[in-house]
N, C-alpha and C positions, 0 to 999 in steps of 0.2 A: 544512627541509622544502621541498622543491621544491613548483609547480604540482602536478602531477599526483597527489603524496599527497594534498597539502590536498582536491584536488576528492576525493579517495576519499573522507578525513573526514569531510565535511561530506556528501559522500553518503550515507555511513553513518551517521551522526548523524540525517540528516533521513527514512532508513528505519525505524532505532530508534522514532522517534517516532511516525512515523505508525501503523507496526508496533504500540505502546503505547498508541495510543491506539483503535484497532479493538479490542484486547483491553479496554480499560477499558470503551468501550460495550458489548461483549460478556458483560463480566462483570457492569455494574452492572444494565444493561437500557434504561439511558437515553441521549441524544444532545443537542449542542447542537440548538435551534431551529434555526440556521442550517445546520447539515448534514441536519437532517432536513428539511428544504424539499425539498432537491433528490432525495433517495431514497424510496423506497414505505415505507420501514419500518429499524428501528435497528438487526436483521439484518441489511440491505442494505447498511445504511454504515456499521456495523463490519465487515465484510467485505471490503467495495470496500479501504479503508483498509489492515486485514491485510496482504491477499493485495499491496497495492501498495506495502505499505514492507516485507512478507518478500523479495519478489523484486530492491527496491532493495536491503537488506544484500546478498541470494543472488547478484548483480552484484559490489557492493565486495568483498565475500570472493573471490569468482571472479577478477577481475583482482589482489588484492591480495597475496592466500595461494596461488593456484593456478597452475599451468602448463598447457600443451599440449590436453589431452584432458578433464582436469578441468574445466578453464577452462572450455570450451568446452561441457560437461555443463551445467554452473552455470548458463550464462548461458542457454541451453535451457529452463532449468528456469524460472528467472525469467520470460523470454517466456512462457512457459506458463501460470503464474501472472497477469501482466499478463493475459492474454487472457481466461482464465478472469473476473476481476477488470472487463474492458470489456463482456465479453458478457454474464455471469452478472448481475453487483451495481451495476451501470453506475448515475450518476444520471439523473433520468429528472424533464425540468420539468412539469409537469403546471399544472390549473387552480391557483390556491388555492383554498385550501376556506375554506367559510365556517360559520363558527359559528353556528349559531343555535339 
């Protein structure tokens, strides 16, 4: 395996995941503390997460399986997504809040 698979790999691996892990807060309804710090809400950061490991696979798939036209759809698409992903669900630091 050359360079350049490996980096697909593990690209794709670390999409996978993050990809799986937006869908678990999503489906469960909860989030670690430490990612809910930096988002208003656990729709936000399962979301942000989604949409930013769908467009990582939608990347490796794109250069790995595609050519020419596709390629270049794919990876459109992904940007899209990211954007989506920075502008929409973006973390957002805020005061802490206080218990009382």
């Amino acid at each position: 395996m050359d360079l350049g698979a490996a980096t697909l790999a593990i690209g794709g691996a670390i999409g996978l995941a993050l990809a799986l892990f937006g869908v678990k807060m999503l489906v469960s309804g909860r989030a670690p503390a430490s990612t809910l710090r930096n988002f208003p809400g656990v729709r936000a950061a399962a979301l942000y997460h989604l949409l930013f490991g769908a467009a990582l696979l939608l990347m490796v798939v794109g250069q790995a399986l595609m050519a020419g036209t596709a390629s270049t759809v794919t990876t459109a698409v992904a940007i899209v997504l990211v954007a989506v992903a920075l502008i929409r669900y973006r973390p957002r630091r805020g005061r802490p809040r206080e218990d009382a």
